[in-house]
Structure formats: C-alpha cells, structure tokens
Backbone as CSV, one residue per row, in Angstrom:
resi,resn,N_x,N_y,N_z,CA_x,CA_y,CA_z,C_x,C_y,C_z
1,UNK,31.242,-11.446,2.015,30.844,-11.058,0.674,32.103,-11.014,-0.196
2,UNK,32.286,-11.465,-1.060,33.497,-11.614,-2.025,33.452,-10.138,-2.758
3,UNK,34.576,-10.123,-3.479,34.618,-8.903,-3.946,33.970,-8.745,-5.539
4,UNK,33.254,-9.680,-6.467,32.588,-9.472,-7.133,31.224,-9.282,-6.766
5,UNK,30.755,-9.434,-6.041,29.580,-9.171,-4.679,29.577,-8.317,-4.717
6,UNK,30.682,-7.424,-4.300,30.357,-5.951,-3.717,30.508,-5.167,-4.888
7,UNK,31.240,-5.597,-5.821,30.874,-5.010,-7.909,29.766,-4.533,-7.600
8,UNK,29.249,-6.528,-8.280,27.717,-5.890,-8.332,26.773,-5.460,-7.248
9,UNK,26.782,-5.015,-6.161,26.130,-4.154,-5.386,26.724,-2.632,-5.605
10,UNK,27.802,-2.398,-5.890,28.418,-1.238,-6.155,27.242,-0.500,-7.351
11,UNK,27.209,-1.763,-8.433,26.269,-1.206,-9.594,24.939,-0.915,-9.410
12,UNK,24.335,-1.244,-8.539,23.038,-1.107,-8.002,22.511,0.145,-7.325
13,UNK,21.753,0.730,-8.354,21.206,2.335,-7.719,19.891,2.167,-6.853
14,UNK,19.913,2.305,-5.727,18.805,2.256,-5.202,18.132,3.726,-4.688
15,UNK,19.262,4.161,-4.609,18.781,5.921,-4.257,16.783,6.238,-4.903
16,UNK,17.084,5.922,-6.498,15.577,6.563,-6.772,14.412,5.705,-6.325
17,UNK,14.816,4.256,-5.602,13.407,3.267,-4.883,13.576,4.211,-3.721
18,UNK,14.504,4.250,-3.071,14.432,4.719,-1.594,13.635,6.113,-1.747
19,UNK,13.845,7.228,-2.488,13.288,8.212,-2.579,11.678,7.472,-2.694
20,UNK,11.405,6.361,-3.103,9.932,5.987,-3.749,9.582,5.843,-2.201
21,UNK,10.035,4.901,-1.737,9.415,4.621,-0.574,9.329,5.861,0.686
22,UNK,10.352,6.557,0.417,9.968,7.928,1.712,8.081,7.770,1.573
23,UNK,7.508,7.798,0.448,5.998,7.674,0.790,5.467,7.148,1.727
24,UNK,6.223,5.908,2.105,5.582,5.101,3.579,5.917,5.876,4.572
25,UNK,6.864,7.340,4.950,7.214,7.416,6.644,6.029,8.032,6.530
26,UNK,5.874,7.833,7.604,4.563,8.413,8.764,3.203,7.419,8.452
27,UNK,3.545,6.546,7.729,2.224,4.928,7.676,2.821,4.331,8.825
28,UNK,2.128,3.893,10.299,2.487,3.345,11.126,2.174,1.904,10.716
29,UNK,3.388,1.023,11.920,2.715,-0.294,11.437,2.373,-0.719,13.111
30,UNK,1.995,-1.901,13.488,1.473,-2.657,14.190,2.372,-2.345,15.597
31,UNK,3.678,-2.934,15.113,4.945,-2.928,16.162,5.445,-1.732,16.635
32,UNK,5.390,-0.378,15.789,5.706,1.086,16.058,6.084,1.064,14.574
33,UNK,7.494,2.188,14.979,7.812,2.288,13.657,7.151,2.841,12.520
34,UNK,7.813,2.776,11.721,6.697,3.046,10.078,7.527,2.642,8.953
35,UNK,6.194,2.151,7.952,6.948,1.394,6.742,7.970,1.584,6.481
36,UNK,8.046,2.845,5.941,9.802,2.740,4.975,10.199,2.106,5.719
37,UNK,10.401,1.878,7.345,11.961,1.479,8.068,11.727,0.207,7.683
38,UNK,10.487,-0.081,7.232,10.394,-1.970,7.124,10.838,-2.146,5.564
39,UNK,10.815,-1.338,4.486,11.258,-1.183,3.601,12.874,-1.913,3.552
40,UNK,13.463,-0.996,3.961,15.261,-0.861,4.074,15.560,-2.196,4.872
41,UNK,14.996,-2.768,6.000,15.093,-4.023,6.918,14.367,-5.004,5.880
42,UNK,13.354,-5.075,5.122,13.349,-6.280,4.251,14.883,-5.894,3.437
43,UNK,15.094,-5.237,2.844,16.485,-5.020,1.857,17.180,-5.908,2.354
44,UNK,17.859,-5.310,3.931,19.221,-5.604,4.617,18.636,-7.424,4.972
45,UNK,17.645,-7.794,5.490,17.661,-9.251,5.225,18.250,-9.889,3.768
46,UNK,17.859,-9.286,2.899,17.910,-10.014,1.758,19.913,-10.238,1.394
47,UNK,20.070,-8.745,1.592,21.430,-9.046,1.868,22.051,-9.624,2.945
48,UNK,21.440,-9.726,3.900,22.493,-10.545,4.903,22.228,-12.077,4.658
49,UNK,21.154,-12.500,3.892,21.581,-13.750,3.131,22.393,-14.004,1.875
50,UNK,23.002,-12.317,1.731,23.173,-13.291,0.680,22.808,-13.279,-1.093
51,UNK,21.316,-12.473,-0.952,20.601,-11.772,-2.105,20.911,-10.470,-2.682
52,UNK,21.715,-10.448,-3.529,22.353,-9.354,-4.105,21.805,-9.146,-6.184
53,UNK,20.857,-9.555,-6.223,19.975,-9.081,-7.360,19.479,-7.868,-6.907
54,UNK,20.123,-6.868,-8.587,19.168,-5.673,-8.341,17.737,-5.532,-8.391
55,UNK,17.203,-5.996,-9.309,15.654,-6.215,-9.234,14.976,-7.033,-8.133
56,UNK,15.400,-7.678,-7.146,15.078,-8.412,-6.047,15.402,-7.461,-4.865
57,UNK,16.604,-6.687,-4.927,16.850,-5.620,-4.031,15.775,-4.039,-4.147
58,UNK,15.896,-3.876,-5.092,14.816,-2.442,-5.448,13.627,-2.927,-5.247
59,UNK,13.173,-3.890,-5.820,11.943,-4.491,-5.100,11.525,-4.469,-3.711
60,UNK,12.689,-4.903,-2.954,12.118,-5.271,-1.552,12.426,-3.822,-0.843
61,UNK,12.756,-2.589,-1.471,12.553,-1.320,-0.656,11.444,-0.650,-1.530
62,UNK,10.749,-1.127,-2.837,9.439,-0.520,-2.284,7.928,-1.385,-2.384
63,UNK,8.505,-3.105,-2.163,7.444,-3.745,-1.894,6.284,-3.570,-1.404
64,UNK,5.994,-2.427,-0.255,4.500,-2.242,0.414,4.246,-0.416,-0.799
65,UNK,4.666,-0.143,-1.219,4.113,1.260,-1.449,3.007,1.348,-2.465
66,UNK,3.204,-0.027,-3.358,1.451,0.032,-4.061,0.196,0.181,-2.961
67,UNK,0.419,-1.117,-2.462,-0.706,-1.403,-1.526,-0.739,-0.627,-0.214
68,UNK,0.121,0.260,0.109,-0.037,1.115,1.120,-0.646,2.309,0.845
69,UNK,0.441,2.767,-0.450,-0.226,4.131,-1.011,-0.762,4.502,-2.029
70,UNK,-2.167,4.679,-1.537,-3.200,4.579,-2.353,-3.103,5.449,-4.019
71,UNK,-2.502,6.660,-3.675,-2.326,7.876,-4.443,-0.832,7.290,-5.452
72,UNK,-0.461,6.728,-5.215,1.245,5.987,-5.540,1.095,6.011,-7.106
73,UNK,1.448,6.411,-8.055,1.504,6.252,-9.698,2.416,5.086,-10.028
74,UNK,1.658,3.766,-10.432,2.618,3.011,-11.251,3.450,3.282,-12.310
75,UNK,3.117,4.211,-13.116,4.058,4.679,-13.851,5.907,5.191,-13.447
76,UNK,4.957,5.580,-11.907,6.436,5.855,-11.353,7.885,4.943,-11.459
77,UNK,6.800,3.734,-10.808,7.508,3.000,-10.625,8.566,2.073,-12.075
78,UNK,7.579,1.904,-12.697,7.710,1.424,-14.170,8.662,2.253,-15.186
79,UNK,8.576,3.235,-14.450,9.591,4.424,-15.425,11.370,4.885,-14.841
80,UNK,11.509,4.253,-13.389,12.211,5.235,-12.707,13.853,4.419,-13.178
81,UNK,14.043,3.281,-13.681,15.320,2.898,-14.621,15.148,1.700,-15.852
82,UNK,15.850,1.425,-16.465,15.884,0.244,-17.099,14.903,-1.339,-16.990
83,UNK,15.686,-1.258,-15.225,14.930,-2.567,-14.734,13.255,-2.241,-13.696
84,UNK,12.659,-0.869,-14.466,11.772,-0.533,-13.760,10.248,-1.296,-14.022
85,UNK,10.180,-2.098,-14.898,9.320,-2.929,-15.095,8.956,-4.207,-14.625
86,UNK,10.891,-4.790,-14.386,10.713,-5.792,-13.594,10.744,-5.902,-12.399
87,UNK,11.336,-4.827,-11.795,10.853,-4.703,-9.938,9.269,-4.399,-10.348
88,UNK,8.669,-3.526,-10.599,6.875,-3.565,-10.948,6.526,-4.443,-10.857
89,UNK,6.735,-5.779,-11.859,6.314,-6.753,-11.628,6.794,-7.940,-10.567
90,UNK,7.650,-7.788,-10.138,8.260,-8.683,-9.011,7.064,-7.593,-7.367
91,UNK,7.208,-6.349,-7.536,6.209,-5.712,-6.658,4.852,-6.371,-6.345
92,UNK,4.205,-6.275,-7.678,2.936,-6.590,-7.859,2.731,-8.486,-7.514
93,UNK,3.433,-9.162,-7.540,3.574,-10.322,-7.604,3.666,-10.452,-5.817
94,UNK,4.005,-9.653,-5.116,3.778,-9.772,-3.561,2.993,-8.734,-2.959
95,UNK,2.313,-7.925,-3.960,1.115,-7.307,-3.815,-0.263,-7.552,-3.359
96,UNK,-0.799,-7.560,-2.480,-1.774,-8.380,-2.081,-3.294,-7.645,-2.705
97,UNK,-3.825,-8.342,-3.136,-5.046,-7.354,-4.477,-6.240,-6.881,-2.935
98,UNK,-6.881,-5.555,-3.439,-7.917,-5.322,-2.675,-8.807,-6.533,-1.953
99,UNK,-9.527,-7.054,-2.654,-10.376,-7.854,-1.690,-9.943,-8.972,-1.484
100,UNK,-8.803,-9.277,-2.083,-8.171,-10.857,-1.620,-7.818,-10.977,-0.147
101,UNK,-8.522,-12.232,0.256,-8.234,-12.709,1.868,-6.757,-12.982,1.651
102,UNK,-6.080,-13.090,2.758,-4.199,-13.136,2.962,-4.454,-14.264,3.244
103,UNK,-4.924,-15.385,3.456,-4.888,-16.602,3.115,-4.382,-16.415,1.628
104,UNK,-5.270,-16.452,0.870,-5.488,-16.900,-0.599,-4.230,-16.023,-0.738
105,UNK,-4.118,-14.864,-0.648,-2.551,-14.323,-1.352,-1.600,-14.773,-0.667
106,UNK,-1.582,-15.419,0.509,-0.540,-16.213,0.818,0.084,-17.476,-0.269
107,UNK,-0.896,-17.977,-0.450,-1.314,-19.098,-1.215,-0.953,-19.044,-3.033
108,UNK,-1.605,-18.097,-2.902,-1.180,-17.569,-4.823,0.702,-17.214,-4.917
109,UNK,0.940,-16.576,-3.705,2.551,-16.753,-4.223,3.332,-17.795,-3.738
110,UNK,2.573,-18.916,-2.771,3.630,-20.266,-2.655,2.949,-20.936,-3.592
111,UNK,2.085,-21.118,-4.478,1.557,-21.854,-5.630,1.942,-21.100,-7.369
112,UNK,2.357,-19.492,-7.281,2.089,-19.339,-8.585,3.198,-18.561,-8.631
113,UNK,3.754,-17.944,-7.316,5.359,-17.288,-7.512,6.310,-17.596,-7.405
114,UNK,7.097,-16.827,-8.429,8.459,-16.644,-8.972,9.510,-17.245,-7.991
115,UNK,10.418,-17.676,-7.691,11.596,-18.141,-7.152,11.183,-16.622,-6.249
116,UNK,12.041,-15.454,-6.954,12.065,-14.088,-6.440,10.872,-13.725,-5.404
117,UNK,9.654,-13.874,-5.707,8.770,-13.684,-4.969,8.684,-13.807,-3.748
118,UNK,8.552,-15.365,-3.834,9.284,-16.085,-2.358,10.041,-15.673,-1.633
119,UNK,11.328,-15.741,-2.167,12.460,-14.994,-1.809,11.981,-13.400,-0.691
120,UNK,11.591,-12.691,-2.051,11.265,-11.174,-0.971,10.160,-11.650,0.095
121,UNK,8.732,-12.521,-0.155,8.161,-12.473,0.490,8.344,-13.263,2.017
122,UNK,9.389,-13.650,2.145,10.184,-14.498,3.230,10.873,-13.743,3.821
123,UNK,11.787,-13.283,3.565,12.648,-11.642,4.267,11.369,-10.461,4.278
124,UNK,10.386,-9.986,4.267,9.393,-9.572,4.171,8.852,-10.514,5.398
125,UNK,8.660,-11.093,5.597,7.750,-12.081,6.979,8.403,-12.093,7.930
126,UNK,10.378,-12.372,7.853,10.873,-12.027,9.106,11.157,-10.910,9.502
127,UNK,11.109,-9.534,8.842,10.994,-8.000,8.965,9.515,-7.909,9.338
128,UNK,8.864,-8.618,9.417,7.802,-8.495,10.532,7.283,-9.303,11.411
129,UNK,8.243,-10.526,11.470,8.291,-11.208,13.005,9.024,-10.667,13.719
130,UNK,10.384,-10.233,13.312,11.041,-9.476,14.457,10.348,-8.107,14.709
131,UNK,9.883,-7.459,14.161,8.478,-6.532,14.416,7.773,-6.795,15.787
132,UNK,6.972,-7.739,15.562,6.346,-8.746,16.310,6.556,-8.449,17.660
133,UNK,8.495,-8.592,18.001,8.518,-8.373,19.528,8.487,-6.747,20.058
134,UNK,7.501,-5.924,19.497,6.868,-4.381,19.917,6.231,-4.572,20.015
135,UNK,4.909,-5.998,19.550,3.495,-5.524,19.430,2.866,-6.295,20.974
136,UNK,1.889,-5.760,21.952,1.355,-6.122,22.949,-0.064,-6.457,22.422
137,UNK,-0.618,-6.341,21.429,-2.066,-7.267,21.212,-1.557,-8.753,20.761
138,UNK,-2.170,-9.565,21.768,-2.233,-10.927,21.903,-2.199,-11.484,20.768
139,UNK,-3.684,-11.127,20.098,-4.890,-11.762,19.318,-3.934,-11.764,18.032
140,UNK,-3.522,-10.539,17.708,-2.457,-10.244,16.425,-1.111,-11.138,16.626
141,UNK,-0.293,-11.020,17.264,0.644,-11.804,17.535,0.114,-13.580,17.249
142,UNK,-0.853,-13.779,18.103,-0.919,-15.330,17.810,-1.994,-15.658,16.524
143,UNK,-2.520,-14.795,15.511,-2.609,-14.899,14.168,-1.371,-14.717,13.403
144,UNK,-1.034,-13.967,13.662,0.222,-13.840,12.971,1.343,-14.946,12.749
145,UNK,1.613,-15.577,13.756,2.199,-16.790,14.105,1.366,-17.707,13.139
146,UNK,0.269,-18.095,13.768,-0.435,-19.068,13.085,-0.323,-18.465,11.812
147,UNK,-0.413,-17.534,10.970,-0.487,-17.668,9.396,0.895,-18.054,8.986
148,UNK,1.778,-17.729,9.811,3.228,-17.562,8.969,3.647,-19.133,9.258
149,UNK,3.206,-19.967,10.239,3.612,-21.549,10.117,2.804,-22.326,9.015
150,UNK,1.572,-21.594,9.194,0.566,-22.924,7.468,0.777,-21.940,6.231
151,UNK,1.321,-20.961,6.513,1.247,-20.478,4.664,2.715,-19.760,4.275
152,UNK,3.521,-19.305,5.649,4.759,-18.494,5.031,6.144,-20.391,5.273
153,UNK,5.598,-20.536,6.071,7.007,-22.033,6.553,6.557,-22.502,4.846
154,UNK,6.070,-23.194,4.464,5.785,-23.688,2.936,6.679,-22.887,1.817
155,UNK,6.638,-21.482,1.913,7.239,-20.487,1.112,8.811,-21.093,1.267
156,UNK,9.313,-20.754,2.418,10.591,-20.256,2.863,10.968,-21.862,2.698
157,UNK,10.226,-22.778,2.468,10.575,-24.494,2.674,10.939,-24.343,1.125
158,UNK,10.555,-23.338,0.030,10.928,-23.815,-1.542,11.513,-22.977,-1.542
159,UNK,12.279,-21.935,-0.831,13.201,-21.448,-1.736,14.722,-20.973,-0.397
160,UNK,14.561,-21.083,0.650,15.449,-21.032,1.662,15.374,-21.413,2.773
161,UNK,16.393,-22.314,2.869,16.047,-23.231,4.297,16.505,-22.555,5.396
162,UNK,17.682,-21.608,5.103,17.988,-21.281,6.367,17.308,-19.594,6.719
163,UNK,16.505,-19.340,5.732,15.844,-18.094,6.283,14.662,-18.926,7.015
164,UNK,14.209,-20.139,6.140,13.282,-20.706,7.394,13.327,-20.935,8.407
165,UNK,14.592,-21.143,8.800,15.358,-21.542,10.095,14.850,-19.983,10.947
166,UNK,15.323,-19.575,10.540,14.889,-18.164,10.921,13.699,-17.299,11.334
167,UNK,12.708,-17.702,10.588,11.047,-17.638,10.738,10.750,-18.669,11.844
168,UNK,11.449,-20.085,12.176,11.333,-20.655,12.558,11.649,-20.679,14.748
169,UNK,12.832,-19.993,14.424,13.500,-19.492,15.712,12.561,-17.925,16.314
170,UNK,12.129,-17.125,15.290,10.879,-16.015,15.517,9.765,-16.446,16.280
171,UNK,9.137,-17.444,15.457,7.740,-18.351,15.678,8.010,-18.957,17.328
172,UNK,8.759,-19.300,17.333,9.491,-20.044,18.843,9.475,-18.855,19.756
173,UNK,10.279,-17.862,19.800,10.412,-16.970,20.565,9.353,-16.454,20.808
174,UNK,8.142,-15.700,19.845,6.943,-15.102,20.109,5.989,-15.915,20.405
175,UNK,5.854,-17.493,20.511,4.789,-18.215,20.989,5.406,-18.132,22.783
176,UNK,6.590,-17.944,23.163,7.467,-18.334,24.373,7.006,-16.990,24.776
177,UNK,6.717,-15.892,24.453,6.158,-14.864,24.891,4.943,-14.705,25.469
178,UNK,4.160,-15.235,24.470,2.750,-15.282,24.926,2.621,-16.469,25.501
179,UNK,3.539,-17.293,25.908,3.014,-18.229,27.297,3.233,-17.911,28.265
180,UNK,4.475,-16.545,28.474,4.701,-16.140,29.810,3.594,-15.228,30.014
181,UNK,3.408,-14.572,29.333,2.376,-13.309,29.725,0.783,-13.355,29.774
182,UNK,0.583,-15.073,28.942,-0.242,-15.438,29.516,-0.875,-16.028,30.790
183,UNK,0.629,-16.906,31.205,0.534,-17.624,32.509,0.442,-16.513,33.699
C-alpha cells in the first residue's frame, strides 16, 4: 500500500458503520459465525485488493443490515456522515428486495450495477465461499457453487479478474470437497 493509500484510509471513519452493523452479532449465518464478522471480512477483502474508497468501504461493513434487520432505520444510515447517502445507495443497490428470487437479483446487479456494486458484491461472494468451508449441508454448498459460477463468475468477469481468480480457486476447492465426502 503506498503511502497516499494509507492518507486516504487514514481519512476514512468507519467507527459509526461498524457501530451500525454490531446489529448483525448474534444473526447466525450458514457456516457459524454471525454477520457482523462477515461484515468486517467483506471490508478486509476489499482492501486486500486493493479497494480503498470510502463509500465502497462503509458500504461493505454494513451491506447485509437492511435486509437482515428488519427493525434497522434508513434514516440511520442516510444520516450518520456526509457520504451517508451514497453508501445507502451503493447498500441498497446489493440489497436483495423482499420477494425477488436471487437469481433475478443476481442478475439486476451484473446487468444494472454500478462498477461499485460489483465490486462489493464480489468480495461479498468470496466472504461467503470461504464461509462455505464450515458448512456440512451438501444441498447448500452445491447451490451455492452452482449460483456463484452462472451469475457471480459474470460479475467478478466485469469488474475484477483477479478476485475472480479467487471465486474461482473457492468453487474448485468446495466442489473437491464434496467429491470426497461424497465418494
């Protein structure tokens, strides 16, 4: 990281998202764990590529807390600095709407989202492939796989090749799983 890098990360308050997201501990997810920790691990992907936008960073620590928590005030979110409108909307943009199938919202953000979108929603997919190697239901694991090669590989193909690389080496490892434990 060069040292204007670490400037602008220096300038970047994330303290009042992180306080946002404490809402997720104790929401379990699939693999163990619980959200927030998937919160802070989408972040640290984004930076270990590399992604050092504040509104792309505050975003991706409280990307699940609309759609997780039900009770959650957008206003919160919209109010809590300057750039609180545009993480909102960079949020909502990988927000998956109530009755929309995850096909189709797969689909609506490799067809209608933002560079950024992508972006989070790709570090967001490998913070839950590496997930992935906790979870012992089959059935989930090899949907999971299968959605993230026809609808997340497309994503990560327009806006980062080598995080695809990455989804890509996941997908490999967890199909290599379930052939041993199937055989």
């Amino acid at each position: 990281m060069t040292t204007d890098e670490m400037l602008i990360l220096k300038g970047t308050f994330l303290a009042p998202y992180m306080q946002l997201a404490t809402a997720l501990i104790g929401k379990t997810r699939e693999g163990g764990g619980n959200m927030f920790r998937h919160q802070i691990d989408t972040m640290a992907i984004l930076i270990d590529y590399g992604y050092i936008d504040s509104v792309l960073l505050k975003a991706a620590v409280v990307h699940d807390v609309i759609e997780d928590v039900p009770e959650f005030s957008h206003n919160l979110l919209q109010q809590i600095d300057y750039e609180g409108h545009a993480v909102y909307n960079l949020v909502m943009e990988v927000t998956r709407h109530h009755d929309e199938p995850k096909s189709k919202f797969l689909t609506r953000i490799l067809e209608t989202g933002t560079r950024e979108a992508k972006i989070l929603k790709t570090a967001d997919r490998i913070s839950n492939m590496i997930a992935l190697g906790f979870v012992i239901n089959t059935d989930f694991i090899h949907r999971y796989i299968e959605e993230t090669v026809q609808y997340v590989y497309p994503i990560a193909e327009d806006v980062d090749k080598t995080m695809l690389s990455e989804l890509k080496s996941l997908v490999e490892s967890r199909r290599k799983y379930l052939s041993a434990i199937v055989s």
